[in-house]
C-alpha positions in Angstrom: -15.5 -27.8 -2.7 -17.8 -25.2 -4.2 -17.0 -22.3 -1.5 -13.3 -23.1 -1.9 -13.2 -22.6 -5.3 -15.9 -19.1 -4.6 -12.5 -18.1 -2.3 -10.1 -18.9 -4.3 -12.0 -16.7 -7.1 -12.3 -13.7 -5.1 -8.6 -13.8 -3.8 -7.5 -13.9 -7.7 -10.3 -10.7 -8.0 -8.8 -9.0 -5.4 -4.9 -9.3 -6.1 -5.8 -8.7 -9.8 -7.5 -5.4 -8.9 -4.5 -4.5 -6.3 -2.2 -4.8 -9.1 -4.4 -2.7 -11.4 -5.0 0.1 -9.2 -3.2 3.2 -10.1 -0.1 4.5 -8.3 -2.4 6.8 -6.2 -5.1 4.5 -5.4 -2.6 2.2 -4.1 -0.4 5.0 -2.1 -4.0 6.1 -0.3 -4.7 2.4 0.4 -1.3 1.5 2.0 -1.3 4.7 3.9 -5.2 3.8 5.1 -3.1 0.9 5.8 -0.9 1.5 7.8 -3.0 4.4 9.9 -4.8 1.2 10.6 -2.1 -0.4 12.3 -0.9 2.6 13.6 -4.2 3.4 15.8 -4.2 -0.5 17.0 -0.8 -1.7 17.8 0.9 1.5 19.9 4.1 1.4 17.8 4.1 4.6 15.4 4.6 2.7 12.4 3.9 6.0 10.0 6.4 7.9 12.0 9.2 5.0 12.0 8.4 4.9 7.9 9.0 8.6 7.5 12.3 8.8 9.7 13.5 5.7 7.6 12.1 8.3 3.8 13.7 11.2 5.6 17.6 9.8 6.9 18.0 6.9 4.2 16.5 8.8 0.9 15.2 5.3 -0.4 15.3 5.0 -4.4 11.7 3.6 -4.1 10.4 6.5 -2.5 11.6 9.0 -5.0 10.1 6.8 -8.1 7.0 6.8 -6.0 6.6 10.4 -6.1 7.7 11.0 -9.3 5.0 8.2 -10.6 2.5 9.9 -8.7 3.2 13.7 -10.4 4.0 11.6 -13.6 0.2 10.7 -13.7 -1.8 13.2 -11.8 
């Protein structure tokens, strides 16, 4: 019961430090990320996100860069 509640702690540690991160920390981490699964499944996930930035011009992807220049 013990270790359960040990796992339980550390999963509440380690979303509350995800959501504290800042805006850069996180962008570095998902793209560490996502190289990650790039290199061991052989689908070019990086390359099928940046198509998908480049022909659809998400909203999210603009407030992401401007959050990023906002704070550095």
């Amino acid at each position: 019961m013990q270790i359960e509640g040990a796992k339980t702690l550390i999963s509440i540690l380690a979303i509350h430090n995800l959501l504290t991160m800042n805006i850069q920390t996180k962008s570095i981490f998902v793209l560490i990320l996502f190289g990650v699964v790039d290199a061991v499944i052989p689908i070019p996930i990086i390359g099928l996100v940046l198509i998908y930035v480049i022909v659809q011009k998400p909203p999210w992807f603009l407030d992401l860069v401007q959050e990023i220049y906002r704070r550095g």
